[in-house]
C-alpha angles and dihedrals in degrees: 000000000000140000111308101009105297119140118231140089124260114242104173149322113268120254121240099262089054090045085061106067088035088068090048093060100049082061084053103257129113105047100133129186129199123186121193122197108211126191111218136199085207133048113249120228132210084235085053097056105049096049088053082049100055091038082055096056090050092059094041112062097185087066100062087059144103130191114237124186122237135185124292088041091288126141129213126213095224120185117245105249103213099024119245129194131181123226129160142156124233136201090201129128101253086250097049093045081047099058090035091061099051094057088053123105130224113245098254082238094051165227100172093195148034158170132248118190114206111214105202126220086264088058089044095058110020099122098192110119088212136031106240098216105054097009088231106155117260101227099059100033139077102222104243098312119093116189125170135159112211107202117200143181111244091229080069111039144013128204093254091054094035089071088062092052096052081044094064099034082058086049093047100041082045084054099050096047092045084045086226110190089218083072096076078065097061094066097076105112114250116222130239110260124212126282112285087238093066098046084059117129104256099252128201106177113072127194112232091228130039103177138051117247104250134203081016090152124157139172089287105027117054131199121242109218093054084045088053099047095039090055098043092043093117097046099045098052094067092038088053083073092055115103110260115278149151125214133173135228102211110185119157130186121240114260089259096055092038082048093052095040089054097048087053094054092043090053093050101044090244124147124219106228085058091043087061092044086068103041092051086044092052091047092042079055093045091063099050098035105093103060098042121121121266099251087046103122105168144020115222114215119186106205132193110209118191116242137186118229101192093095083071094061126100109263090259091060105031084110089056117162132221115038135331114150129113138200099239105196123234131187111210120187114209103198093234090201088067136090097272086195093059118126088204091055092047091052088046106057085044092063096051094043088052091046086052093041091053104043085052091062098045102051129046103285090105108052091037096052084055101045095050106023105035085077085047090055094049089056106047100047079056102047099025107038098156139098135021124300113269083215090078098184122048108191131200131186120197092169109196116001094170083104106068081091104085095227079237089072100037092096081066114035142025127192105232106174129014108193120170133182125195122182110273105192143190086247143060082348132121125241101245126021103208112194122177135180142143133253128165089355094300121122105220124193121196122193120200119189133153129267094217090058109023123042118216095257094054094046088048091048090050085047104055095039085060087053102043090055093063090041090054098042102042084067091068 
């Protein structure tokens, strides 16, 4: 029995990195949520798909637990005794049930997570007591469509490790269908592994600085979060009134021009997170540009680029799961007395976002940032609590996610939309969330603001700008 009455069995204290995004959903931030649509050669069932729940839990351990709050301003992962798991079904549009879910809270005893169906219209009124191609009954099944969002609390799961949950929860639901007698062996209960801070590579060499100078504007370089908010004014006093929502902006680009797009990339040593870095940067300035004094040379842009820690962990740990990704702060400077539509700025600032970006990686920002600001964080977002974020774009890659799919499954499901929602605030948020991944050989790019800061045209325009710089430059 734990602390106040509420059953479960404590497992260990959460490290700092977990503690962080705890802290961020108790402001209200951080709940994201991730849908996959899932075409299926069988019919799902309701049945189906509590049994692959519960054999899930057992072989993630993160998911049977709950945070509790302990002296000295501490939290404690504790594991659900009984277990409890969520699962519902919805009749919402996905973006509807998107936005839905990420306004939801977590019980306080858990669990942190869960799963909402979506039943579609044809589901609603199909009237056949039976499918006809797989006989499955109507009343407990989902055609041959499968489409769920999983909704999670940061502390529990990244987006590098969530792919590896929806993975084996596709394993487990393509098991029970097919009956298949190994199952009996994945019941067997996972345990909860260390802390990701303590698994960390011992490091010697340390980099002087860890974060990027912010709102560092001068008479000739401007910030971009005053620009932006000097330029929008008019626009974001009205929306301040609107209820409290985040939408999304999702635009992709056919498989020729995503083919084309990547190869370019690939000739020039560019990666694409920092290709998309500068194409988000150009069309931010974009937005702002044409307002900006005269002497005004360059528009500075803090960014925050996802990145996932687990290179830094001893061998034994580098498939840690929970959650081990950070947001490492850039500063890119777009030149704003140059020709913002030019393909060979574009490829330019690329390059040097990607260098950045990759020597990053390879030396001890990382791992410093998270040793000596994650605890500055914690406590800011405690103390502070207001504003926007001076980092405006906040920027994920999920790179392929085709493979969420094991190869052995794929005869009888294949993952066809991959939509996803996290929480975009009034405070400590940036203005735009950018997330990208590919699916089907097609490059997406999902945009996530706040209704209360950006309308929809701005956050379109902003879209289709990002979008327009890899279609021009890719021509070159």
């Amino acid at each position: 029995m734990s602390r106040n009455g509420i059953r479960g069995v404590h497992i260990r204290e959460l490290g700092r990195l977990e503690t962080m995004y705890h802290t961020y959903y108790q402001q209200g931030m951080d709940v994201c949520v991730q849908m996959a649509r899932l075409q299926c050669t069988q019919c799902v069932t309701l049945t189906e798909v509590h049994r692959a729940i519960k054999i899930l839990c057992c072989n993630h351990p993160v998911l049977r637990m709950f945070i509790q709050e302990e002296e000295n301003n501490r939290f404690h992962f504790v594991e659900m005794n009984p277990l409890k798991t969520n699962c519902t079904v919805s009749y919402l549009s996905t973006e509807d049930l998107l936005q839905n879910e990420v306004c939801k809270e977590f019980p306080s005893d858990g669990p942190l997570w869960r799963i909402t169906v979506q039943r579609t219209e044809s589901d609603f009124h199909r009237k056949d007591s039976l499918c006809h191609t797989c006989q499955s009954p109507n009343n407990d099944n989902f055609l041959h469509t499968f489409s769920f969002a999983f909704s999670f609390h940061h502390s529990l799961v990244d987006g590098m490790y969530l792919s590896c949950v929806l993975s084996d929860f596709i394993k487990f639901l393509d098991m029970v269908q097919l009956k298949d007698t190994l199952l009996l062996k994945c019941t067997d209960k996972k345990q909860m592994l260390p802390a990701f801070e303590q698994c960390l590579v011992p490091l010697a060499v340390k980099d002087k600085q860890t974060l990027v100078p912010v709102r560092c504007e001068t008479e000739t370089s401007l910030d971009a979060l005053t620009e932006y908010k000097r330029f929008f004014q008019n626009e974001i006093v009205p929306l301040r009134l609107k209820p409290t929502k985040t939408k999304a902006v999702r635009l992709s680009m056919d498989e020729t021009k995503t083919s084309q797009f990547l190869s370019d990339c690939k000739k020039q040593h560019i990666l694409v997170s920092g290709a998309i870095t500068a194409a988000a940067c150009i069309a931010f300035a974009k937005q702002v540009a044409t307002h900006t004094p005269p002497k005004a040379k360059i528009l500075l842009i803090p960014v925050d680029i996802m990145v996932d820690m687990r290179r830094y962990l001893t061998q034994t740990f580098r498939d840690l799961p929970g959650t081990a990704a950070i947001h490492l702060p850039f500063l890119v400077r777009i030149p704003l007395q140059e020709n913002l539509h030019s393909g060979t700025l574009f490829w330019e600032i690329a390059k040097r976002c990607s260098k950045e970006l990759s020597d990053a990686i390879h030396s001890t920002k990382p791992v410093n940032y998270l040793r000596e600001e994650v605890e500055n964080e914690i406590q800011s977002v405690k103390e502070e609590g207001l504003g926007k974020s001076p980092y405006v774009l906040c920027i994920s890659n999920l790179n392929n996610v085709d493979s969420i799919v094991r190869p052995e499954q794929k005869p009888r499901f294949q993952l066809m939309g991959y939509p996803a929602l996290s929480s975009v605030g009034i405070h400590n948020s940036p203005i735009f969330e950018i997330v990208l991944f590919s699916l089907m050989n097609q490059l997406h790019i999902h945009t996530f603001y706040c209704c209360q800061y950006t309308s929809d045209e701005t956050a379109s325009r902003f879209s289709w700008e990002m979008t327009k710089t890899f279609n021009r430059s890719s021509k070159l």
